[in-house]
N, C-alpha and C positions, 0 to 999 in steps of 0.2 A: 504494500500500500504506500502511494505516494506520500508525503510529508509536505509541510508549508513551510518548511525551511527549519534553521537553526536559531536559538535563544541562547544567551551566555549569560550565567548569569550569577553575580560575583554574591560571594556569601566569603563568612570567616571559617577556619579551621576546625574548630571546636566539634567534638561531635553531637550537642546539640543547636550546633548551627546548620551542621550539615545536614542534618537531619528534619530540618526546618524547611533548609533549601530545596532538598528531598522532595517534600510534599508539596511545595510551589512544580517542581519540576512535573509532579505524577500528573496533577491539574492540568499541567499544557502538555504534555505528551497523549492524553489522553483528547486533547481538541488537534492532533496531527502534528505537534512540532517536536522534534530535535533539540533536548537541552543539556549544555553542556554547565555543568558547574565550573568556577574559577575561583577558587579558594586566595583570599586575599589576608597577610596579616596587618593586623591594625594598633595604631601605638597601645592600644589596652591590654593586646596580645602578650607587645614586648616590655611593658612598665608592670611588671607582676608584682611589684611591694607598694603600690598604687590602692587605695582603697578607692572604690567605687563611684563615692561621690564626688571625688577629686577628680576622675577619669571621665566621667558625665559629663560635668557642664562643658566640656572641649567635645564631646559626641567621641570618646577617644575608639568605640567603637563601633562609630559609625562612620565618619568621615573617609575614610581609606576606600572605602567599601563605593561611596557614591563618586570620588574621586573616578574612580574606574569608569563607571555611567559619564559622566560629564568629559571623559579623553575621548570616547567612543569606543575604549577597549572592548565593553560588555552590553547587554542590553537592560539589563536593570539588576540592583542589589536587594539583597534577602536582609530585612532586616529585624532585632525582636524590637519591638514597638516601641515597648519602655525604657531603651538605650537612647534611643533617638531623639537629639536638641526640637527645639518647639519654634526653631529657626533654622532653615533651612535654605541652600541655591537658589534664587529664583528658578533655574533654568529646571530643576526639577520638582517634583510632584508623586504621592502616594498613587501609584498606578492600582497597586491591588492589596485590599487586606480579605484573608480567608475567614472562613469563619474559626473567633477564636476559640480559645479551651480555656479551662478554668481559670478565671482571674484573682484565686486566693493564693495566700500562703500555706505552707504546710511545716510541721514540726516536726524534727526529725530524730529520733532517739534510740540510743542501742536497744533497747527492754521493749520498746512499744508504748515509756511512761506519755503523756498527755501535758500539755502546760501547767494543771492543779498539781498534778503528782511531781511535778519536780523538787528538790529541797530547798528551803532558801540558802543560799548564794551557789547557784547551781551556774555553771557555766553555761551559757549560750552563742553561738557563733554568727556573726551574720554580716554581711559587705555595708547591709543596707543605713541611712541614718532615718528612715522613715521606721523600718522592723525595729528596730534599736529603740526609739523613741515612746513607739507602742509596748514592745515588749515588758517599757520600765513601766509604764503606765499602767497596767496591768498587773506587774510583780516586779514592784520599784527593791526587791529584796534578792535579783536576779545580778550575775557579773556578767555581760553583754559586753564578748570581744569581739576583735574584727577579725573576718574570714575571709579569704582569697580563694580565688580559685576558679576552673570552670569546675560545672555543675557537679561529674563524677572527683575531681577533684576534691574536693567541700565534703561528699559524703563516706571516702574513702578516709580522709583527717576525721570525723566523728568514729566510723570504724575502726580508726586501727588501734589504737590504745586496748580496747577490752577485747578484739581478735588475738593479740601480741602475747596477753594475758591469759588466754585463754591457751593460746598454743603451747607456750611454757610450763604450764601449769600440766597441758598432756604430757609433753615428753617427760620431764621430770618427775609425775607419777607413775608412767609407764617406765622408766630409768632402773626406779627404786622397786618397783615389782620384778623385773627382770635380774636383778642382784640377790631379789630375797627368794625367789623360785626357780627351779631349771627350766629347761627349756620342754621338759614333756607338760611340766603341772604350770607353767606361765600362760594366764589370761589376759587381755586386757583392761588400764586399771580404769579405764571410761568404757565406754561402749563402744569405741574403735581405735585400732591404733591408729597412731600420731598422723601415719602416713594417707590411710586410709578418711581421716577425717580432713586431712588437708587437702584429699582428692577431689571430696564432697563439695566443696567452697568454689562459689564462682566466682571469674574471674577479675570482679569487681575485687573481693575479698581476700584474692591473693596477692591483688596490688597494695590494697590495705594491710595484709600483714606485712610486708615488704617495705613499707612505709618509715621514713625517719616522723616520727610520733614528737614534732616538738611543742606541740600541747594539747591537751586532754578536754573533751569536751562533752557536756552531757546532753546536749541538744544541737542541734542548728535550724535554723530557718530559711527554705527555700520556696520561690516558687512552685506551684500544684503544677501548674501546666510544664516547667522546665523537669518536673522529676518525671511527669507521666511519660513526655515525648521523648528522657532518654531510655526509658523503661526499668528507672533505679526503683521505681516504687516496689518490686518485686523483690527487692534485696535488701530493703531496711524499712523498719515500721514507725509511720508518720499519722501523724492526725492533723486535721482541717484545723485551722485558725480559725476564730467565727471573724466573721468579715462584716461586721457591725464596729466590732471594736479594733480589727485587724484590718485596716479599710487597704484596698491596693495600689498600689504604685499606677499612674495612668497607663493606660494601655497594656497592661500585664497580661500575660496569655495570651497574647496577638502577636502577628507575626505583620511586616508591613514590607511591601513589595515597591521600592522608589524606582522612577524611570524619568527622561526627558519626551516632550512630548512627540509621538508619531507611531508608525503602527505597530511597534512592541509594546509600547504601553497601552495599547487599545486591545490588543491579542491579553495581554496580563490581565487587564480589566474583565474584560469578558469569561477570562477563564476562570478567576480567584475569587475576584470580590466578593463579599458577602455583605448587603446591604445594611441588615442589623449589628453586626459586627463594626462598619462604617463609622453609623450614626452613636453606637457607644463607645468606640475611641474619638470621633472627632469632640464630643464631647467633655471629654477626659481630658485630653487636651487643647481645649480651645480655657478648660477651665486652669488648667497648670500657666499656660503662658498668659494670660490674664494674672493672674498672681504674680508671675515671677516668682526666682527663689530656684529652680532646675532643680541640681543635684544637691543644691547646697542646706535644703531646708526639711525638714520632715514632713512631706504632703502625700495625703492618699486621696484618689479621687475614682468614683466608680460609679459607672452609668451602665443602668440595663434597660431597654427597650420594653414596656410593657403598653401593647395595643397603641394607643396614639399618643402613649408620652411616655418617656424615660425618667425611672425614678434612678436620682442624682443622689449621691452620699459624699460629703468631703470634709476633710480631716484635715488641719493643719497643729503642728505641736511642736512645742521648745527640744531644743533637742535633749533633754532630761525627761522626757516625757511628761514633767506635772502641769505643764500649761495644754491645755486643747479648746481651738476652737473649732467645730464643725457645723454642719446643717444636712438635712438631707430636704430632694425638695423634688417635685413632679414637674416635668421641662415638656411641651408642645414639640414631641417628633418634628413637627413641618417648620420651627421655627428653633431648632435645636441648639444652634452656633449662636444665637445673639443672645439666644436665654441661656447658655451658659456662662456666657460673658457677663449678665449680670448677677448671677448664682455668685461668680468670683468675686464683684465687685463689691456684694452685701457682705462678704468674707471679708474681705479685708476689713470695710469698714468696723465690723465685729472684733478688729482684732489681729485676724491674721497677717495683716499687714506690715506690726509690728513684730510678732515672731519671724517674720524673715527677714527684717531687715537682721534684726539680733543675729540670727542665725548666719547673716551673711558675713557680719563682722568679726563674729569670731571666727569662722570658716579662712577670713582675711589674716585676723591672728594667728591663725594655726600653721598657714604657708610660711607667716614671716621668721616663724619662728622655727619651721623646719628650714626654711632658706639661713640661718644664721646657724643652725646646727651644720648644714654642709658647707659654711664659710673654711 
């Protein structure tokens, strides 16, 4: 069967970008075209002691990505939503968003423990300064460090500590059984030997025990949609954040497809879009850049499409978590962009305005003082 030609189409490394890109690619292969993935690294890539919200407001992994679209290398870049500045190239434009997946957070714990059952001052890991903010808010009795990493990364760091513990723990009581028995009456001293249990353990788990473990964690927080699409949810037990009080990052669990304009980006359109998905990220973010504040401030903002209006939830908080100002509020589908514009603007007045200025200042103290530490 003939084809409508080739799509290139630039995405990062990671494998749940690729993975991303992946599923833009099955989309238009399945309307007849040829698509070729172009793996591109992005300074986010290469600044790995970078914490996330430093990396954000520059688009550190986005930028590379649309540079490619804008040379004419590629035909459009795979991007996750919530990476992506709330300014953007004129010469480009959101060609396609699919329909997203889960826009909450998820907890991540060796046991299966839940957010109540952790102890107080229980370590939790997270990039984010929005999860950070809520989490204290919630359990201001919690130590909330910073976590790097792509996604298996992040959950491999939670793993390996009580895998490493675990493994030791086999061979050395399997050690001491084989010294105190021969080799006709030697059992072993778990349910399998050392090696046989190490067989058992996927491959997730054998990077994790392999692991330099340089700090111990009893939780993390990731994205639902980033653990589902890499398919880690099957290898470590997480529960649902309530997303009342755990509000999300704009655009979370959306994937956004940028292009310049002409018939790739009309082929993407056609192929991906997904209308309600659309109307509740542009929402999301028409309400973020109305605010201001990017990466630098703790804001969740989450809109879901219900019949002719989208109910709007937003969250803005110090980054200590004990200041919060929110709203939630019912927005006209057909007039979605102007009324989110003024959702933001009754925010600020409330308040929020002032938390990110704060937010931005010390954000500014915190560079200057890391810039005089590498003097």
């Amino acid at each position: 069967m003939s084809t409508r030609g080739t799509l290139r189409l630039a995405t990062r490394g990671s494998d749940l970008a690729l993975r991303q890109a992946a599923s833009v690619g099955e989309a238009l292969s399945d309307r007849r075209y040829d698509v070729e993935l172009v793996e591109v690294e992005t300074r986010g890539d290469r600044l790995r002691d970078e914490l996330i919200h430093r990396l954000g407001r520059t688009g550190a992994f986005v930028r590379a990505l649309d540079e490619k679209v804008l040379a004419g290398e590629v035909d459009a870049a795979v991007h996750s939503m919530k990476d992506m500045p709330t300014e953007s190239p004129p010469e480009l434009f959101v060609a396609g968003v699919p329909e997203r997946a889960s826009a909450g957070d998820a907890l991540l714990t060796p046991d299966g423990s839940d957010l109540d059952d952790l102890p107080s001052g229980a370590v939790v890991g997270t990039s984010s300064l929005r999860r950070k903010a809520q989490l204290l808010n919630a359990r201001p009795d919690l130590s909330v460090v910073p976590l790097r990493g792509n996604v298996d990364t992040r959950v491999e760091k939670l793993l390996a500590p009580s895998l490493q513990r675990e493994h030791e723990a086999r061979v050395e009581a399997d050690a001491d059984r084989k010294g105190n028995l021969g080799d006709d009456d030697y059992e072993p001293a778990y349910d399998r030997r050392p090696e046989e249990w190490f067989d058992d353990l996927s491959e997730l788990e054998r990077r994790a025990l392999g692991r330099d473990a340089d700090a111990e964690f009893d939780a993390i927080v990731l994205a639902e949609a980033g653990l589902r699409r890499s398919g880690l949810d099957r290898h470590v037990a997480s529960s649902r954040l309530p997303m009342g009080a755990f509000v999300p990052a704009p655009g979370q669990g959306a994937i956004a497809v940028t292009g310049a304009a002409g018939e790739a980006s009309e082929a993407i359109q056609r192929a991906v879009d997904h209308p309600r998905s659309r109307v509740e990220t542009t929402v999301e973010r028409t309400v973020l850049a109305e605010l201001g504040g990017g990466c630098v401030a703790p804001i969740g903002v989450n809109a879901v499409v219900q019949g002719s209006y989208v109910r709007v939830r937003a969250q803005v908080l110090s980054a200590d978590g004990e200041e919060v100002v929110e709203t939630s509020r019912d927005l006209p589908v057909e007039n979605h962009a102007h009324a989110a514009a003024d959702l933001a603007d009754d925010l600020r007045d409330r308040g929020a305005a002032e938390l990110i200025e704060r937010a931005a200042r010390e954000a500014e103290a915190d560079e200057e003082t890391e810039g005089k530490r590498g003097e």
